[in-house]
C-alpha positions as semicolon CSV with decimal commas, in nm:
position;residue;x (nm);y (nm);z (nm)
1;X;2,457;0,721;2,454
2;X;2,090;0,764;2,559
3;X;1,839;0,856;2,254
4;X;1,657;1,165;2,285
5;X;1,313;1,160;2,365
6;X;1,250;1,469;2,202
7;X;1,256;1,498;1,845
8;X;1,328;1,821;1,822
9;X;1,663;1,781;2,012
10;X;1,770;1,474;1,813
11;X;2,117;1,449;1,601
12;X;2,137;1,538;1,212
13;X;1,969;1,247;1,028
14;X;2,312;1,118;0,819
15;X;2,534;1,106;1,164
16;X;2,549;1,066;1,542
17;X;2,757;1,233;1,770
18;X;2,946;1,082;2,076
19;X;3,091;1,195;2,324
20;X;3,452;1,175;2,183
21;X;3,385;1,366;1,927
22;X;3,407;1,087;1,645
23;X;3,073;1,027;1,458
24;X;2,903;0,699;1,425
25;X;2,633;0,638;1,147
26;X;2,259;0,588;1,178
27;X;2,150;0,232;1,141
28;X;1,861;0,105;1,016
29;X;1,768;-0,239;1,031
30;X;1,863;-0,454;0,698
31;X;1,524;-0,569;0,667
32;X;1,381;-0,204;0,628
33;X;1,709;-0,151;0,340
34;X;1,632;-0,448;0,166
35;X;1,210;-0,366;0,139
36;X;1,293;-0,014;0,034
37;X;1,576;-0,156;-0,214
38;X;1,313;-0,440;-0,378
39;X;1,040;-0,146;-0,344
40;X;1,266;0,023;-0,639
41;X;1,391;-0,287;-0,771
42;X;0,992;-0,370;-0,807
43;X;0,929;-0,081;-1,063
44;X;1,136;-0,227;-1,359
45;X;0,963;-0,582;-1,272
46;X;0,917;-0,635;-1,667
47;X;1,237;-0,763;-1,696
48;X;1,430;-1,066;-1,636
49;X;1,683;-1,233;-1,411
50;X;1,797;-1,596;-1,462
51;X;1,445;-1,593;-1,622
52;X;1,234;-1,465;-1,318
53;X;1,063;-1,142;-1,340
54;X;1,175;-0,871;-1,136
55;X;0,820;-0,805;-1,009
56;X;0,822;-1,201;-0,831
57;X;1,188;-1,163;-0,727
58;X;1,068;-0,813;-0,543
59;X;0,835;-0,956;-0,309
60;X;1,002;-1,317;-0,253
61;X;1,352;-1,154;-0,116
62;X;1,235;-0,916;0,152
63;X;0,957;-1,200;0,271
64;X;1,226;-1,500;0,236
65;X;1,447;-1,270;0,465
66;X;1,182;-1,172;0,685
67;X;1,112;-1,480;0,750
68;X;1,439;-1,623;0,870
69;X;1,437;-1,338;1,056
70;X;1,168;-1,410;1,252
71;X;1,312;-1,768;1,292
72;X;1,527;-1,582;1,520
73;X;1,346;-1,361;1,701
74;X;0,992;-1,437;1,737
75;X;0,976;-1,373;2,074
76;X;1,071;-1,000;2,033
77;X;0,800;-0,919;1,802
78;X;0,590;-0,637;1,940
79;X;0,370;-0,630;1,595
80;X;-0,036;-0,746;1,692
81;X;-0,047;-1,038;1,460
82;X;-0,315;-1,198;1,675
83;X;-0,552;-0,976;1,540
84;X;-0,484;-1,105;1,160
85;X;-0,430;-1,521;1,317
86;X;-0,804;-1,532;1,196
87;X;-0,716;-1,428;0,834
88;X;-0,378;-1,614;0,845
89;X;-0,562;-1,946;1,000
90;X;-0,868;-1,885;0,692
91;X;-0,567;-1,862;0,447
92;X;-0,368;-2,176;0,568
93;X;-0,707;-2,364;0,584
94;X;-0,830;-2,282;0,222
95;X;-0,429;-2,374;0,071
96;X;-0,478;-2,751;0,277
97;X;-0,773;-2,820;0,100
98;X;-0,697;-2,673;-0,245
99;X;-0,862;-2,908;-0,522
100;X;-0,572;-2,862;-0,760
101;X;-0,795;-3,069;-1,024
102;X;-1,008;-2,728;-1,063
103;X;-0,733;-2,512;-1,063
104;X;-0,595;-2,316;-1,410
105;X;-0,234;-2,456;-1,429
106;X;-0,171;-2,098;-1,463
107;X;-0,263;-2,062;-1,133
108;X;-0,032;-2,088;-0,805
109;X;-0,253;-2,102;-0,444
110;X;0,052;-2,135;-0,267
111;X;0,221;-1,816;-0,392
112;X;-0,123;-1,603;-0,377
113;X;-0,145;-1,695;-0,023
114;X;0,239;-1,655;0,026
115;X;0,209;-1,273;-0,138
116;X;-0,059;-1,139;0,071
117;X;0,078;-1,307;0,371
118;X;0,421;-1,123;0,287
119;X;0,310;-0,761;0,442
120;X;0,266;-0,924;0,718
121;X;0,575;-1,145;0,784
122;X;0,784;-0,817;0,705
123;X;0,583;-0,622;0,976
124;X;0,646;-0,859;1,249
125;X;1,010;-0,896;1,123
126;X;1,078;-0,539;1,119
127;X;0,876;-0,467;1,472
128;X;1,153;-0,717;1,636
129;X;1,406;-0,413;1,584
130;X;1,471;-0,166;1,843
131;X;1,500;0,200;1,630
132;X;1,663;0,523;1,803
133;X;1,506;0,822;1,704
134;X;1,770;0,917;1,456
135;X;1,715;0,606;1,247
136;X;1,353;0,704;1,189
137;X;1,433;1,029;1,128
138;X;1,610;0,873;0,844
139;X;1,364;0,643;0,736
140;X;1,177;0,918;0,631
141;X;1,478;1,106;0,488
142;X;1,466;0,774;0,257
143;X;1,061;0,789;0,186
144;X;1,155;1,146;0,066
145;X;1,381;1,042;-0,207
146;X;1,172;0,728;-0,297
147;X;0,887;1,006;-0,379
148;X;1,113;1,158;-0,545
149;X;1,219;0,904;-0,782
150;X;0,885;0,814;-0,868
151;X;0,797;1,169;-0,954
152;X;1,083;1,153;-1,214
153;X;1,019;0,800;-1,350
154;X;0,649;0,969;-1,381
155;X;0,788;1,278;-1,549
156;X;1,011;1,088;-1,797
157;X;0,750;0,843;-1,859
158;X;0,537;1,120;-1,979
159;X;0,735;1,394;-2,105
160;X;0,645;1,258;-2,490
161;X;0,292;1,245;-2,450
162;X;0,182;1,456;-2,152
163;X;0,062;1,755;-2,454
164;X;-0,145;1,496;-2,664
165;X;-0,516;1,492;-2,581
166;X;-0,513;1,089;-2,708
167;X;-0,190;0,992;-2,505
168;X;-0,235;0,696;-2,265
169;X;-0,132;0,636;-1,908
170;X;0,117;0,413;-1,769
171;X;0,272;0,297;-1,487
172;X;-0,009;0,158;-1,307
173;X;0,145;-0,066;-1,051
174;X;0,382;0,242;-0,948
175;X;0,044;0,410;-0,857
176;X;-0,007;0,201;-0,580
177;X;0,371;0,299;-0,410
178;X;0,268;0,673;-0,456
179;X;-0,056;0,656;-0,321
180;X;0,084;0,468;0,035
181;X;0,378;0,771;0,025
182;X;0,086;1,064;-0,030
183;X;-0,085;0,900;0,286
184;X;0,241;0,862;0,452
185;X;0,334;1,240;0,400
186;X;-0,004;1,374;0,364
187;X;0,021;1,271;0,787
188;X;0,381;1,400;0,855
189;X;0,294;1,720;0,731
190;X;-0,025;1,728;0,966
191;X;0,230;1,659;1,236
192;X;0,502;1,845;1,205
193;X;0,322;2,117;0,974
194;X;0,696;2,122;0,693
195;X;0,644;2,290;0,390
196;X;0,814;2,033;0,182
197;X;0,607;1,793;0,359
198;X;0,367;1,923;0,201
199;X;0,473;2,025;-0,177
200;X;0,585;1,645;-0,192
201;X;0,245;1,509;-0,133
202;X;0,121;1,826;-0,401
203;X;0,412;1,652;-0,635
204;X;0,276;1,295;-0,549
205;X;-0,094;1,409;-0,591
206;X;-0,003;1,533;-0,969
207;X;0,178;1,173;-1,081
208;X;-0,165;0,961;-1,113
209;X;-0,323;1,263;-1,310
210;X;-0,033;1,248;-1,540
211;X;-0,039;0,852;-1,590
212;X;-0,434;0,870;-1,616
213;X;-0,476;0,614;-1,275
214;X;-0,835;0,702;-1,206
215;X;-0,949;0,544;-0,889
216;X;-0,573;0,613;-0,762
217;X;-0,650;1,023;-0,863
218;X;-0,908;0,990;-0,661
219;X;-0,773;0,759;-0,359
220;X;-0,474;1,024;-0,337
221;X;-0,671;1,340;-0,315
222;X;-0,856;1,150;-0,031
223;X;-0,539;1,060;0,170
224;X;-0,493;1,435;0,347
225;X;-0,907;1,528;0,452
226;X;-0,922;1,130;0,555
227;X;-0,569;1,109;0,752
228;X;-0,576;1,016;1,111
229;X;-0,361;1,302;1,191
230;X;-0,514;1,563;1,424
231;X;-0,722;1,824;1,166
232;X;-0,971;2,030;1,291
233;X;-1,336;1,901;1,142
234;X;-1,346;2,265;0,981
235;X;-1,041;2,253;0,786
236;X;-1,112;1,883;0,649
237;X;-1,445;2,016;0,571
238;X;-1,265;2,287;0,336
239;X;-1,056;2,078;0,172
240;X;-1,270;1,770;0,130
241;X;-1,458;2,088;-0,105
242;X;-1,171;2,200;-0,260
243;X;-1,098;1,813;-0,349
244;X;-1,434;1,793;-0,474
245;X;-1,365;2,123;-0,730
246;X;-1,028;2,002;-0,776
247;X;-1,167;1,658;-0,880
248;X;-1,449;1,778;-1,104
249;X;-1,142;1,993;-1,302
250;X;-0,962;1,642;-1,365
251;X;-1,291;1,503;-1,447
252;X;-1,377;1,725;-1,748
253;X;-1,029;1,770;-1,886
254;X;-1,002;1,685;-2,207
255;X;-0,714;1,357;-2,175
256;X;-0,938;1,253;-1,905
257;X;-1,239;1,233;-2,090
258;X;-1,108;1,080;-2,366
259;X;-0,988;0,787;-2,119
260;X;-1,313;0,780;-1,933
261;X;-1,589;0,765;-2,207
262;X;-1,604;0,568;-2,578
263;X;-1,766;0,906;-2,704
264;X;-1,468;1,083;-2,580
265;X;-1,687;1,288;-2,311
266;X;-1,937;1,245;-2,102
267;X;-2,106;1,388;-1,779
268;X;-2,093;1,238;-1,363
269;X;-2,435;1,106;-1,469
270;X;-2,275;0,844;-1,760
271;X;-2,063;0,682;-1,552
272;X;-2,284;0,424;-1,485
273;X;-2,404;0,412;-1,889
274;X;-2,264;0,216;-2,120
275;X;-2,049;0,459;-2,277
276;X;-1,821;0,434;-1,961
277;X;-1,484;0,268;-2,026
278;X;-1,406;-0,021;-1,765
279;X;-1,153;-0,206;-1,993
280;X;-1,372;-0,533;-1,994
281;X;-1,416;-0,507;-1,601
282;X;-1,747;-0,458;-1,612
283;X;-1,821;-0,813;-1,767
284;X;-1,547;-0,999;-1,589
285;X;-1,726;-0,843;-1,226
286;X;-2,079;-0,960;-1,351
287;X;-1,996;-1,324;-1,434
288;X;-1,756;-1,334;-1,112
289;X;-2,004;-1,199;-0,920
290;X;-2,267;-1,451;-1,047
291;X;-2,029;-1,762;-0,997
292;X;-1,952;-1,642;-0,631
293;X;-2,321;-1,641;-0,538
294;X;-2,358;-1,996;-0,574
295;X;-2,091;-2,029;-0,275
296;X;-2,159;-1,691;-0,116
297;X;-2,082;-1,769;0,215
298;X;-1,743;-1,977;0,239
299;X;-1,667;-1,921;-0,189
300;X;-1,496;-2,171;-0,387
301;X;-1,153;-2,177;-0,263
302;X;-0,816;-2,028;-0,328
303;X;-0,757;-1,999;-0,692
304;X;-1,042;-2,053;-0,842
305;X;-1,118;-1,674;-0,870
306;X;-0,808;-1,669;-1,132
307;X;-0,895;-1,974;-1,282
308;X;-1,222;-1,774;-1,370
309;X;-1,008;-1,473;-1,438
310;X;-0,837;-1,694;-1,711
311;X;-1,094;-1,869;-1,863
312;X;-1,278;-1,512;-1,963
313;X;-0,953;-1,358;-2,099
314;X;-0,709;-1,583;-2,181
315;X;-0,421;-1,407;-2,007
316;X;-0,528;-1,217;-1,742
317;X;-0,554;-1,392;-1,399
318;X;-0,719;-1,079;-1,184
319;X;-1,029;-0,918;-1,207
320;X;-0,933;-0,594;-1,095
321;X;-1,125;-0,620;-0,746
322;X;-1,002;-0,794;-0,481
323;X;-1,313;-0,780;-0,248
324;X;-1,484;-0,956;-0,577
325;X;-1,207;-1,192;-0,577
326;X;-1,181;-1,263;-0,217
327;X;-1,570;-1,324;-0,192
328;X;-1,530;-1,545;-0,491
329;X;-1,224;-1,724;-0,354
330;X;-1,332;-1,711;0,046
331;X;-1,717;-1,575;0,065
332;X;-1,844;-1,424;0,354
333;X;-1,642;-1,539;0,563
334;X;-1,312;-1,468;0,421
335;X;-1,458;-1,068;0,334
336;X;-1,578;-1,067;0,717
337;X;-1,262;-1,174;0,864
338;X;-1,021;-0,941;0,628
339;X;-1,250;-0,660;0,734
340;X;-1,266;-0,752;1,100
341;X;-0,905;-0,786;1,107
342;X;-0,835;-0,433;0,956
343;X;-1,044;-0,261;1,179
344;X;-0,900;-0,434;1,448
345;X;-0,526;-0,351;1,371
346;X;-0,665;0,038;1,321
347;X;-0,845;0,078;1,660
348;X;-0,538;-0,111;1,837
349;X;-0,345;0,166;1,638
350;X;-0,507;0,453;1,768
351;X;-0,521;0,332;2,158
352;X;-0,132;0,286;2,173
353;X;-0,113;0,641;2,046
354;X;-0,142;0,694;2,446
355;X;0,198;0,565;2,493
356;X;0,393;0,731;2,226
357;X;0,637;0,944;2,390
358;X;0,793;1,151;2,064
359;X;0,647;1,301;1,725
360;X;0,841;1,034;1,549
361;X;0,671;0,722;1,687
362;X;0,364;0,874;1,644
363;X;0,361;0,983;1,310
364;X;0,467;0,627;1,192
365;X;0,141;0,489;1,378
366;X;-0,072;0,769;1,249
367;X;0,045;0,734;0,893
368;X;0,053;0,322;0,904
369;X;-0,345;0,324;1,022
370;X;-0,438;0,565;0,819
371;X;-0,315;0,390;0,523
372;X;-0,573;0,131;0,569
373;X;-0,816;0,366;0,417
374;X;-0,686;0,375;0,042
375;X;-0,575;0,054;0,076
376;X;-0,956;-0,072;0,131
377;X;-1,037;0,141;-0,155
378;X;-0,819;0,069;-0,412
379;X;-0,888;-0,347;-0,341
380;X;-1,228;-0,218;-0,546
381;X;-1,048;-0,168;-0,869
382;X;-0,714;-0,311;-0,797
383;X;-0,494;-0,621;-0,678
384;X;-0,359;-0,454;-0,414
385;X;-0,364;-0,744;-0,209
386;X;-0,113;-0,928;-0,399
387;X;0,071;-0,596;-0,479
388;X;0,316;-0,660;-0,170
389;X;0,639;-0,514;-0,363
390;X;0,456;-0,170;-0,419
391;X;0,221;-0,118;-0,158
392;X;0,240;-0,385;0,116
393;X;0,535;-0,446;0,265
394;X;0,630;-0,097;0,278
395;X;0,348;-0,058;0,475
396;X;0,363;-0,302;0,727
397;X;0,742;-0,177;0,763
398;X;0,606;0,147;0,876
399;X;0,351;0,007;1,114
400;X;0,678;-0,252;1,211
401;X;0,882;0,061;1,305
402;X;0,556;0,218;1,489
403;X;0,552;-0,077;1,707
404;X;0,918;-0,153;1,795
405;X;0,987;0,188;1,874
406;X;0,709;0,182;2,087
407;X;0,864;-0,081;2,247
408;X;1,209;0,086;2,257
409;X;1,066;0,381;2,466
410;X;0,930;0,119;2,703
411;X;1,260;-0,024;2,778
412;X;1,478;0,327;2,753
């Protein structure tokens, strides 16, 4: 049976219908099950199995697959990894000439480099598929109910302190996951202009306000004016303002506040004061900062950012900025390339929006690319890089599925 190259003429998501009569059901590729499965399995990473953590086994399945997968079919891969070979080559490079002597035992180069490599073994895994229309259809049947699982984990995680002005957040890691799905339907409702669309990303949007994420709050509210989906300049104007009043609401609530400023309130002006909260980041970004300038333009090598991490805090290995961290760990060169490399994948993005034949395709592309932008964001208060269970691979499975199908059409 021929796929339709119109979306709007394609089957019922659940079901296909031949000829005969009898129905056959959608398939998806097992790589893209198994990434959305550990994606879920990811969020209850505090707990145990055979005495690894959940979070480790979340990321190390889908990338152990992947790559046996790719064993297989490397030549069908329609993904552009020659525009990250720099940042993979820079990687490889700095793991070869590790100086293990320097290194917190703590510390593992090999699985740092392994993790942020993952996103992009999964991408070129999945982009070997060939998808019909109806199978991305459902893939973002699935995306639907992943958003809305997190909005209930958020809602039950909260429902005994959301009323007390002193209550903490939680759930940080999970931020990261809802954040790539507000991007992700923040463009499919630019698209194909769906209501629920839309009151999912509102329902997203709400979740980091509730768990008190702050840069996340903010990331979010930025994914629908900064989408690559077509917007007229006016309308992003309008609700880049209403974003603005919107975020100045947050700002002054009174939960907020408290979380924001040791005084328990404070004005845009203090954020840069002392009374600011930055849960130690502050001093662990000054001294990291001052250590990477003696090596500021190839930095020290892989791992010794954590090893740094360590030796300030005892326990944490992450300084809660991976540009820091990746100009401590690779300088100039390693920030350079990473940024050349994004931009690279986004621009190559929005030329083979040319060839896209159906809404579906290009709605994948639109929302992988645009994704970029939080992503680059978050790395300034996050470890998003290494976050490859929550934000990552998911990703790169999107921008996998962009690419293959754009390869199906070719060949149909």
């Amino acid at each position: 049976m021929q796929i339709p190259r119109n979306p709007s003429t394609a089957q019922p998501v659940s079901k296909l219908v031949r000829p005969s009569g009898k129905f056959t059901p959608v398939r998806l590729p097992t790589l893209v099950w198994v990434v959305l499965l550990f994606t879920v399995v990811a969020f209850f990473g505090g707990e145990r199995i055979f005495g690894y953590a959940l979070s480790g086994i979340s990321w190390v399945v889908p990338f152990t697959l992947a790559l046996l997968l790719l064993c297989r079919n490397l030549s069908s891969v329609t993904f552009p990894v020659r525009l990250f070979l720099p940042w993979v080559l820079l990687l490889f490079t700095y793991l070869v000439v590790v100086d293990y002597s320097l290194i917190d035992p703590r510390v593992s180069p090999v699985q740092r480099t392994l993790q942020v490599l993952a996103p992009l073994v999964v991408g070129m895994s999945v982009s070997t598929c060939r998808p019909s229309q109806e199978s991305l259809v459902l893939f973002v049947k699935l995306l639907r109910w992943l958003a809305y699982l997190l909005i209930g984990l958020a809602l039950y995680k909260s429902v005994s302190w959301i009323f007390l002005p002193g209550a903490s957040g939680g759930l940080a890691a999970e931020m990261i996951t809802v954040l790539l799905l507000c991007c992700f339907f923040a463009n499919r409702y630019l698209l194909f202009e769906e209501k629920k669309d839309l009151l999912v990303w509102l329902a997203l949007a709400g979740v980091p306000v509730l768990m008190l994420t702050r840069t996340v709050v903010a990331c979010v509210l930025l994914t629908f004016p900064l989408a690559f989906s077509p917007m007229r300049m006016r309308r992003r104007v309008i609700i880049l303002v209403l974003i603005a009043v919107v975020a100045l609401g947050i700002f002054y609530s009174p939960r907020v506040q408290k979380k924001m400023f040791f005084s328990g309130q404070g004005q845009l002006s203090d954020i840069l004061s002392e009374d600011f909260q930055t849960s130690g980041r502050s001093f662990m970004w000054e001294k990291m900062y001052d250590g990477a300038m003696s090596e500021m333009w190839t930095g020290h090598g892989t791992g010794r950012g954590e090893t740094l991490a360590y030796r300030m805090t005892g326990k944490t290995a992450y300084p809660h900025n991976d540009w820091l961290l990746t100009y401590f760990d690779y300088g100039l060169l390693g920030v350079g390339l990473l940024i050349g490399c994004i931009f690279l994948t986004v621009k190559n993005g929005l030329k083979r929006l040319r060839y896209c034949r159906d809404k579906n395709t290009r709605f994948l592309l639109l929302a992988g690319i645009s994704a970029f932008i939080p992503f680059v964001l978050v790395m300034f208060t996050d470890n998003i890089l290494v976050y490859s269970s929550f934000f990552g691979n998911l990703h790169f499975t999107i921008l996998g599925l962009a690419y293959a199908s754009l390869r199906t059409q070719r060949i149909s």
